[in-house]
Structure formats: C-alpha cells, structure tokens
C-alpha positions, 0 to 999 in steps of 0.5 A: 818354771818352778814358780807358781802361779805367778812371778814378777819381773822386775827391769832397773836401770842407774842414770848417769845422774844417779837416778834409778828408773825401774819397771816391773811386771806380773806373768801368770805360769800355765798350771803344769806338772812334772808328769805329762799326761796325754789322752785322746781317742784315736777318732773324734767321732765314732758310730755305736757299738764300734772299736775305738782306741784311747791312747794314754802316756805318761812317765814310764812307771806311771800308775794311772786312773782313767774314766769316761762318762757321759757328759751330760750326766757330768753337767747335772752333777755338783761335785767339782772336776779334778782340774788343774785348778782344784789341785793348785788353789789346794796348795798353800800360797801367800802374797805378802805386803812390804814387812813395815820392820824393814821400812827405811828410819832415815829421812827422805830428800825433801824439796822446798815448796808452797803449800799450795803446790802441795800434792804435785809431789810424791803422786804416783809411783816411784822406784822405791814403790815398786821395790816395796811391791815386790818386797825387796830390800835394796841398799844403794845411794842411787836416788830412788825415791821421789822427793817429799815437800820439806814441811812433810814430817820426816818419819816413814810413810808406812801407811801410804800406799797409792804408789804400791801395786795392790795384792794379787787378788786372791785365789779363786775358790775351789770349784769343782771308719769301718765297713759301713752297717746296715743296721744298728742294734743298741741296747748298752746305754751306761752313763759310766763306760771307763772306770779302769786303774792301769799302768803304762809300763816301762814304756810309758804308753798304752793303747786300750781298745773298747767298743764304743756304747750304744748311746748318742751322746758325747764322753769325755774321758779323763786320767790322772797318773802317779809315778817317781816322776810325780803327779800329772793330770790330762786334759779331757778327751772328748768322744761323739757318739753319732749317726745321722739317723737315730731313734731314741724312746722316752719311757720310765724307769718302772711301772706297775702291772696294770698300768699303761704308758705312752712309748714314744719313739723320736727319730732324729734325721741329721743327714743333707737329704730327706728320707722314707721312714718306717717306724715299727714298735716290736709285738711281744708276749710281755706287753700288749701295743696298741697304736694311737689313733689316727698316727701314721708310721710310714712317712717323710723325713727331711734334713734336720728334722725330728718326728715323735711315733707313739703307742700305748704300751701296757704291761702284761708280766712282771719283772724286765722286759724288752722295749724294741722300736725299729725305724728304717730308711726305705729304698722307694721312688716316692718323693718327700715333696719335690725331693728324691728321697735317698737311703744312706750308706751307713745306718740305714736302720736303727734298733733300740732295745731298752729295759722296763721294769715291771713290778707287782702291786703292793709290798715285796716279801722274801722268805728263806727256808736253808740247809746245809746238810754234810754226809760221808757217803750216805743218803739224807733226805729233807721235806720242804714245803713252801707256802704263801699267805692267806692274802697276797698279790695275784701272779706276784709269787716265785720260787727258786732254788740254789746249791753251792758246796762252801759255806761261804759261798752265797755271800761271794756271789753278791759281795755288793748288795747282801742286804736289800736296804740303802748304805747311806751312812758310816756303819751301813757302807762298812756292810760293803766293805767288811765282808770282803776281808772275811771272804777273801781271807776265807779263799785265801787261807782255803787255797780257793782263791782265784784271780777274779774274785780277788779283783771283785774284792779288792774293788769292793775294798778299795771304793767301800775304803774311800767311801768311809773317809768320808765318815771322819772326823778331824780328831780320827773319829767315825760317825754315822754321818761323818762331820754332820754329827756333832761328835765322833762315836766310839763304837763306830771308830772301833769298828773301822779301825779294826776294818782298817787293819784287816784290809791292809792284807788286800789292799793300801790302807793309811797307816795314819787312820787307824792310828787317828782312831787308836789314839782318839779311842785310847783319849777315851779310856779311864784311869781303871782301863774301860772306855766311855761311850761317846756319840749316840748310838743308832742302834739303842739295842747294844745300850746295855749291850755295848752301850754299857762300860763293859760291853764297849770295853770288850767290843774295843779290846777284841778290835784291838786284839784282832789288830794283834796288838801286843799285850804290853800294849798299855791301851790293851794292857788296860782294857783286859785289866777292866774286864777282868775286875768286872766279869763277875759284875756282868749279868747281861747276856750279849756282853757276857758272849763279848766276853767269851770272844774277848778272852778267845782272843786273848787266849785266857783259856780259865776265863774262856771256859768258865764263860762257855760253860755259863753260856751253855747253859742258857743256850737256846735248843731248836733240833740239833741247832744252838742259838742264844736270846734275850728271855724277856724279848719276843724271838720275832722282834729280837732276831737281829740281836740273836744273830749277832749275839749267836755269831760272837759265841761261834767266834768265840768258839773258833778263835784263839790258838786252842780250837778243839775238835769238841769246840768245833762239834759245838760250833757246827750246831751254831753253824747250822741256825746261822746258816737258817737265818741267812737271807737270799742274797746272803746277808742277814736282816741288818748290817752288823749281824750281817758283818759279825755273822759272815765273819763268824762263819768264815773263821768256822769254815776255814777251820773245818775246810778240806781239800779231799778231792775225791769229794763229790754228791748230787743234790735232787729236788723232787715234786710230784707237779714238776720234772726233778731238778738234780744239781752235782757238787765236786770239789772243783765247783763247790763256789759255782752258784747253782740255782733253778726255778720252781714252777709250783708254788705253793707247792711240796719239794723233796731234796735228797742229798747223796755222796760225800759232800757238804751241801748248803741248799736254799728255796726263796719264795718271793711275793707281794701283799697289800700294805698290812694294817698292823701299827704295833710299833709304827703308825703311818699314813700318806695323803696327796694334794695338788698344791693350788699353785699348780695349775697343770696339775703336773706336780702333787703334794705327799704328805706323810705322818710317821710315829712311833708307840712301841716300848723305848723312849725312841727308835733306832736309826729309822728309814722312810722308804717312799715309792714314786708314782710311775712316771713321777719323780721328785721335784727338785726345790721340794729337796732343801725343804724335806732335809731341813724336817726335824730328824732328818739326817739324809735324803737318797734318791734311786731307782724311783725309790726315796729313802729319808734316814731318821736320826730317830724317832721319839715315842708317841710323837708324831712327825710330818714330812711333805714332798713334792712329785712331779710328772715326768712321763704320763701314765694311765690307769696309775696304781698306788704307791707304797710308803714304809717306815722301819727301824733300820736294826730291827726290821721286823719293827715297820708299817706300810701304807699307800698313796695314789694320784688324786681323782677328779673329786679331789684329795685321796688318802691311805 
C-alpha cells in the first residue's frame, strides 16, 4: 500500500426506497519500505571471543550502514533510535476537515414535529456525516441525510459536528557451537563493536564474520540501506553474549599513584548445579595485593548465585596496567552441602584482564625539542640536552625519542587527536577535519598514498563532516555553538565553507552547504566590497587581525580563492577590489601577511612582491630560522598568533602559479621554526595555527618532494649512560613512525644524521609538577563541602571561583578543566545547574575529566561554579585533584590548583 499511515474504507449501499445506508473504517498500514532490510546473527547466543556471522540483505546495489552496540549503553543514552517511526512522523502528512466551501446551500428535507420531541431527530451519525469525514463530495438524489425538524432554520449546519468522526489524533512526537573451551581469556570490552559502511553487491547479500567481545552482555545491532530501489531500515538484531560461569570486577576508570582501592572480583553461577570455586587475583610488579582479612577464595557456588572476592590493590608504577583475576571450577569430591559439585564442559575457567590507569600526581607537562635536518651525502651532528625543572613530581619523568623521513609525517600518525585539548565546539571539531584534506592531498599529489591511510582520512573527514552540520544555522551560517548562539559568525562560516570545497575531492559533500554559506557571506559584503564582521569572535587576538574590515576581508577572499572561484565571480571581484583600495591603509602585522597570501592567490605578482619585501624586513631572526611577531607582545604569550602569522607567510611564499626556487630558499628557514614549535603529537598549541600550519607545511613539502629512490641515511642517538640507539631512513619508510624510549633523563643526547636524506628528529619529555602559584593572568581556587543533606557522605561539594586580571577587557573562549576524585564521578542533577552558570556554553564529560567551556570571561570579575561529585568506588589514602582554567587560544594564559576529599575535621581548601 502506498497509503500512509492510515487509510479509510468506506462500504454504501442504495435502498430500494432510495435511502443510502453507508459504513466507514480506519485501517492503520505497517511502516515499511521499498527496500527490505533483513539482519540476524546466525546464533542468538554466542560465548566470548567466538566466530559469529551477521547476515545482511537488502536490494542488490544496496549501500548499507551497520552498528552494533552494547545495549545497556543504548538504554543510558538520550539520543533517539532511527525506527521506522522517527522517519515516518518526519515526513509531512495532513487530516483535514470537511472544506466548509463545499458544504451543500439547498435545504435539507424537514419533518413536521413538536418542540418537545426536538432532539430525537438529526442525533447521531448519518450518511452524509460519514461522507463529510472523509471529505467526500457526492451528487446523488438518494436520501442521504437524516431529516432535520421543520422549525430548524434552513441554512447548513456548518458547525455541527456530533455526527462527524473526530481528526485522527496526531502523530506522536519524534522520539528517538564449537569445540568446548576450557578456559576463557577476556580482555576486549568495547561499548561499540560494528561501526562498518558496506555494499551488498549485485547479489543483494552479504555475510560478515566477527569474533564476538568479550563482554557478558546483549548487542544489538542495526542497519539502514540505500539503493535505486530506495531506502530501508532492519529491525534490531540481538545477540547475548553468555556463559553460565563468569567473573566480572568493579575498579575505576584511574587512580592516582599512592592510592589504594578495593578490587572486587563477583562470580555469577548460572548453571543448574553448584560448583567448587577458586578465586585468584593475579601477583604483579605494577601493583602490590593484599587480601582482605579473614576472606576465604576457595568456596561453595551454587545455582543462581553470586559471590563478591575482595583485595586491596594499590599501585606501584605509572601508566596502564593489567588487572587479571582468575575464578576456576575445581574437579573435587567435596560436596556444597548435600550436593555433588560438578565442573562444566564449557568454561570451566574464566579470566578477566582489564586495564587501569595509573597517573602521577599533580600537573602533566610536555616539552618538545624538534629538528629536521636535510643532507646530500654529508654527516651533521646536533646536541641535545633535556632537562627538567627545579621542582617536579618524583618518578613522573619520561623521554622518548622519534624519526620519520617526511615532513608531514608526525601528523599522519595522530590525525584524531593533534591536540591534547577538548573539540566540543564548531571551530575545535574543523581541527579534526581539516588536516585531513591537507595530508592526503600531500600523499596524493607525492604518489605516497596508500589504501589504508586513505580510508583512516576519509573516516576522519566523513564523521568531522557530519560533526560540523551540526554548528549551522537555518541562513547556512557557522557558529561555535551552532544554533545556541544567537547569530552565525562570519569567520567561522568562511572557514567550513572553503573546508567544505577542499573535502569534496575525498569524499561526498553537499553542494548545498557551501553554497548556503557563500551566499549568507556574500549578504554580508558592502557596496565597497569588504565584508562585516558578524557574531563574537572566541578568539579576541584576530580583533585587529581578522577582527577588523580588512583582515576579514582577505581571510573571505583567500577562502574563496582556494575554492577556485573565478575572478569574475562578483563576490570575489569585489573582495580584491576592497583590499586593493585599503593595503596602504594596513599597518597591522597579521593582516599585512593575510594579504601577501591573498594576492599569492590571486597571482598579483607587484602586490606580492612588494608585501614580501615589507614583511622581510620585520622578519624575526633565530639561527638560520625566519619567524614573525607582534613587537609590543611577549613571544611567550603570543605563540599561537606567531605560528599562525608565520605559517600564512610560508603560504604565501608556495601559493600561486609562480613559486621560485628563491621563494623556496626562503621557505625552508620558515619550515624549520614551524617544525621547533610542533608538538608531540604533531599539532600545535591551539586549533587554527594547528590547521594553517599543517597546511602551510604540506604545500611546502609537496613543493620540495622528490622521488629519488637511492635516498637513503641513518639517524644515531648517542649518550654516555645508555646503548645508542640508530634509526635507518629509505625512501620506502619515510612515513613509518620510529620511536625509542630514553632511560636517562635528565640526561645528554647526541644525534648524528648521515647519508642522503632529510630527517624530521624529535625528543618528548614529559613529567608532572605541583600546581604552579603563578596567578598573572588567572586567579582560581577550589573548596569541597559535604552538603548537610548527605548524610552518607557519598557525595561533595566543589566550589570553584575563576577570574581573570590579565590585559583585555575579556578573555577568549576559556576551558575549565576539572579532575574527578578517583573513584568519584559527577552526580548527575548537579549537570542542569552547572549549565545554567553565567558563561557557560557547554559541559563534556570523559575519562574522569569535566571540561566547562566559558564563552569568555570578563576582567577582574570573579565567577563561581558549583558541582556536586559522588562516590562511585571507594578509594583510600585519596590524593588531590587538579582544577585548570585557561584561554583556550592562548595556552600559555592558565592557573591550576587543587582540591581533596575532606578530613574529619571538616572543609579542605586549595
């Protein structure tokens, strides 16, 4: 049936005395589609770790989307399902009335009556008031209407309805067997195990063979397809994950070193008889176990009973370790009462192993000494020498050291976390995306691109794409927060649309996006061709950067250029028209390099050379390496800015269609401070200098890549206290990450490069201090309560005071960064109170860490934020948590301090 959701019948019928008699019914249509999805697992019920089939159909053609999750993680969540439901009630649908233009003029047959009979006539339904439901127009001289008293005025009836069927209600809202084992292993315990795009052929089938986790728990898996045929939905697939005997253990996510917990260790026994059960929590070098007093780990175990092992397990190194708890069912002839106790055939042991964090006290610190060092058949040497400070955390120290041969390299190798900061808003999530396009665009060009790491960008690409639709507004603007901020913001929507239109060489982008967004920006462009700002900028340093008419402007018409908008494009025909008129008005550093990129683009090669030529001579000097800076700023607080500033500049240099080899001389003094301020992870200190770096560095090195396969050298790293470490470099293995720890440190290195190669070498040396007492630009401090209604004392009270006193009015977008307790977690009701704080634009939540991002925060103003924590599992000898607030753009800008559970005697402050 066509028809949906429902469709009425109607059943008539003419009398021999002319009378219509008439009835009428509603039938409800099943919610189907054109293109049958079927899914099942080819057993209900599987044991951990073992082969298990998901069979798909669909139409031939088909492209499909599986997932299977755990479903107790789907019944926590509050996002709707995709049911059959959601899709349908999202389609437009209507039940209309009787039009009152088609009610009838003529009058209706009367009947002589009495008043006082009035009522007994025109009560219920007649014929006429079912046609009238169904808005149905008839023309017949069968009597079809009841008659009405003679006294009753002629004209329709049109508000009557107590013979018409009501409208249907409306729709509801959206809402969203194999060779027995003897013993079990688990340690794989995802809450997603299918997350696969796959297409069912020609043949319209398709069988996926996995190996089943190692959780006890149910999955249920789901799929949607697309073909010519249409679109079609299955219904959820279930699979229970079960054996009849089972440990499971109760920890926290991380602790801190120093503290000790209660491991508990529960065995579930589902099988018809009892058992003799061994417990054994497994000795290791990582952690010191001591039983609890008088627990006995040999015992009784009958049917449907569950038993609870403890220790207390205190860490002794840092990092993950392994937790392994062991529970077997022993062949004996003791008896569990009265009963024989029996082993079963399947499981008669079972191993969990599960993963602890173990982390220092205090505050994590990284630092990053990079080179990258090009020879041609020479030898070079470099001294390096890593140091901690005066004051730090015992033990917390560690070093390591990497070589890759391609510049670009570092970043391939953590595409999804370049920065170790949150990506909770529109500009942080584009860090994701971005980068992508730069790199593989990199390989590509390079002919280094290999089906893997194709596949890794594109994932990244496609889910950082869906991600950003979420920032847009209904006018096909971007903002940080998407429709929770007022308006869109015009940096923001220049930003994804030029994104957008470099991604469409990798993967499927809707055309309709960055035309929403060109032509909401180009709303925003004056009569004399420059654009005006709208929406808040987050990061107040670009206010006189791309803050001001020009900077913006040329941010716009460099987006657009990079889209290869023709010139006779009237938005771009306008935007150079403005900067053009304005350069010699321009005495701003950043916007001056903006415009060196801009007319790059735009292969203006006078005002190109006349802008380098400016910008060389305020040029920054350290070594061989070239940099730029804003004069009246402290280099230490304006990093962020001189990357991103230095890295148009590089762009500027290798854009256009009339790179030189002098530009690229030039270029590489640039390269090599970009390459100095790159993190360990291949990232910078904050989103866009990460993203405007990266690309600047890709277009470089694609520029200077070559394909000479006899390129080959070695890298040595030597110390006096350690064996040298030697590292070789081919053309083969240029993007094979290499990496060795160090032992000694503080310590001395060598590094001696040889052969004919270009080596990227970086030493990362990691460690934790105290909370510093440095309040310059932050002042915060934390102080716990137990809140008089806890009785239990299961929950605290964290009251966080943050201000800022730096220079500026306000600071950029700021994150508040708190540290649980171990073994505490965040009372859930204590949520809606913390978002309603003034400033607060959104709350995430993971991995025992709050982050709260501030819209900003205004000078000398001080601001409180309260949250509630509550015990989850018991830890003793608790150590204190660490709270930081900093500008998210400028990093260097923050203040920590602590906060512990409270003593006996009552409030402890930090």
């Amino acid at each position: 049936m066509s028809m949906s959701p429902a469709f009425k019948v109607l059943v008539y019928s003419v009398l021999p005395n002319g009378e219509m008699i008439a009835h009428k019914s509603r039938f409800k249509v099943n919610k189907c589609f054109a293109n049958k999805v079927e899914l099942r697992f080819s057993d209900p019920q599987e044991l951990p770790a073992e082969e298990t089939t998901l069979h798909l159909r669909a139409s031939p053609g088909s492209l499909c989307a599986l997932r299977s999750i755990d479903r107790g993680i789907l019944l926590l969540g509050h996002a709707p399902e995709l049911t059959a439901d959601l899709i349908y009630n999202s389609l437009p649908k209507s039940s209309s009335d009787y039009p009152f233009q088609l009610l009838d003029n003529e009058p209706y047959s009367c009947i002589h009556v009495r008043q006082e009979v009035f009522g007994l006539y025109r009560q219920g339904k007649d014929v006429f008031d079912i046609l009238k439901s169904l808005c149905l127009k008839i023309l017949t001289n069968a009597e079809v209407a009841r008659p009405v008293p003679c006294y009753i005025s002629d004209k329709p009836l049109a508000d009557e309805g107590s013979g018409a069927e009501d409208v249907p209600d409306k729709a509801p809202p959206v809402k969203t067997p194999s060779q027995p084992k003897v013993e079990t292993v688990r340690k794989f315990f995802p809450e997603t195990w299918i997350w696969d795009l796959v297409s069912v052929g020609e043949t319209g089938s398709l069988d996926l063979h996995r190996t089943v986790p190692d959780s006890i728990t149910e999955w249920q898996a789901d799929a949607f397809c697309t073909s010519p045929e249409g679109f079609g939905l299955a219904p959820p697939t279930f699979l229970t994950v079960f054996q009849p005997f089972f440990v499971e253990l109760t920890l926290p996510y991380s602790v801190v070193r120093g503290e000790e917990f209660n491991l508990k260790a529960s065995v579930f026994n589902y099988l018809a008889t009892c058992i003799m059960l061994q417990v054994t929590a497994v000795e290791s070098q990582d952690y010191q176990l001591k039983p609890c007093e008088g627990c006995k780990y040999k015992t009784c175990l009958c049917s449907s009973e569950i038993q609870t092992f403890n220790w207390t397990l205190t860490p002794t190194v840092l990092g993950e370790i392994d937790i392994t708890v062991r529970a077997e069912s022993l062949n004996t002839k003791e008896l569990c009462g009265n009963e024989v106790v029996t082993v079963p055939s399947r499981g008669r042991a079972d191993t969990v192993i599960r993963k602890l964090l173990v982390e220092a006290e205090g505050l994590k610190k990284a630092e990053t000494q990079n080179s990258l060092l090009c020879l041609k058949g020479s030898t070079v040497t470099k001294n390096i020498s890593l140091t901690l400070p005066d004051v730090f955390i015992e033990g917390s120290a560690k070093a390591f050291v990497s070589v890759l041969g391609d510049v670009m390299g570092r970043a391939l190798q953590n595409l999804d976390g370049l920065l170790v900061m949150p990506y909770g808003c529109g500009e942080q999530n584009m860090v994701r995306f971005a980068p992508n396009i730069y790199i593989l665009k990199y390989l590509e060009e390079t002919g280094q691109m290999t089906e893997p790491i194709k596949q890794k960008g594109i994932n990244f690409m496609q889910s950082g794409y869906q991600r950003e639709l979420t920032y847009k507004h209904y006018d096909g603007s971007y903002s940080a927060f998407g429709m929770s901020d007022e308006t869109g913001n015009t940096w923001l929507t220049a930003f994804v649309m030029k994104s957008f239109g470099s991604a469409q060489h990798f993967i499927f982008i809707n055309p309709s996006h960055i035309n929403d967004a060109k032509k909401w920006l180009e709303g925003r462009q004056n009569k004399n061709g420059c654009f005006q700002n709208v929406g808040r900028l987050l990061n107040a340093a670009m206010k006189g950067g791309v803050g001001d008419e020009v900077s913006l402007t040329a941010y716009i018409t460099a987006a657009l250029l990079e889209l290869k908008t023709p010139v006779t494009d009237l938005i771009l025909k306008r935007g150079l028209a403005c900067l053009i008129s304005k350069h010699d008005q321009v005495n701003d550093l950043y916007t001056k390099i903006l415009l060196a990129y801009v007319f790059s683009l735009a292969n203006d090669q006078k005002m190109r050379h006349s802008l380098h030529s400016s910008l060389d001579q305020v040029a920054m000097k350290k070594g061989d390496a070239l940099y730029w800076t804003h004069h009246e700023s402290e280099s230490k607080m304006a990093r962020s800015a001189e990357v991103e500033m230095t890295s148009y500049m590089l762009l500027s240099l290798v854009s256009g269609s009339h790179v030189s080899d002098s530009d690229l001389a030039y270029a590489s003094k640039i390269v090599k401070w970009l390459i100095q301020q790159q993190n360990s992870r291949g990232g910078f200190s904050s989103t866009q200098d990460t993203v405007v770096a990266l690309q600047a560095l890709s277009s470089y090195a694609a520029h200077i890549y070559s394909k000479d396969s006899t390129a080959s050298g070695s890298v040595s790293v030597i110390s006096a206290q350690e064996t040298p470490i030697k590292f070789h470099l081919d053309q083969n293995n240029r993007l094979l990450y290499q990496e060795e720890r160090l032992e000694k440190v503080p310590g001395e290195y060598i590094v001696e490069v040889e052969g004919h190669i270009c080596a990227f070498v970086q030493f990362a040396l990691q460690y934790n201090v105290p909370p510093p007492t440095d309040f310059s630009t932050f002042n915060i401090s934390a102080m716990v309560d137990i809140p008089e209604t806890n009785l239990a004392k299961s929950i605290l009270q964290v009251t966080i005071v943050v201000s800022y006193n730096g220079k500026r009015e306000k600071t950029n977008m700021a994150i508040l960064n708190i540290k649980l307790l171990s073994g505490y977690i965040m009372e859930t009701n204590s949520l809606a109170k913390l978002e309603s704080a003034p400033f607060v634009k959104r709350i995430d939540k993971a991995d025992g860490y709050i982050d709260v991002y501030l819209d900003e925060l205004p000078r000398m103003k001080p601001q409180k934020y309260v949250i509630l924590i509550e015990e989850e599992i018991p830890v003793e000898k608790l150590k204190a948590a660490v709270v930081r607030i900093y500008d998210f753009y400028h990093t260097e800008e923050h203040a920590e301090t602590e906060y512990s559970a409270p003593s006996s005697t009552g409030i402890e402050e930090a």
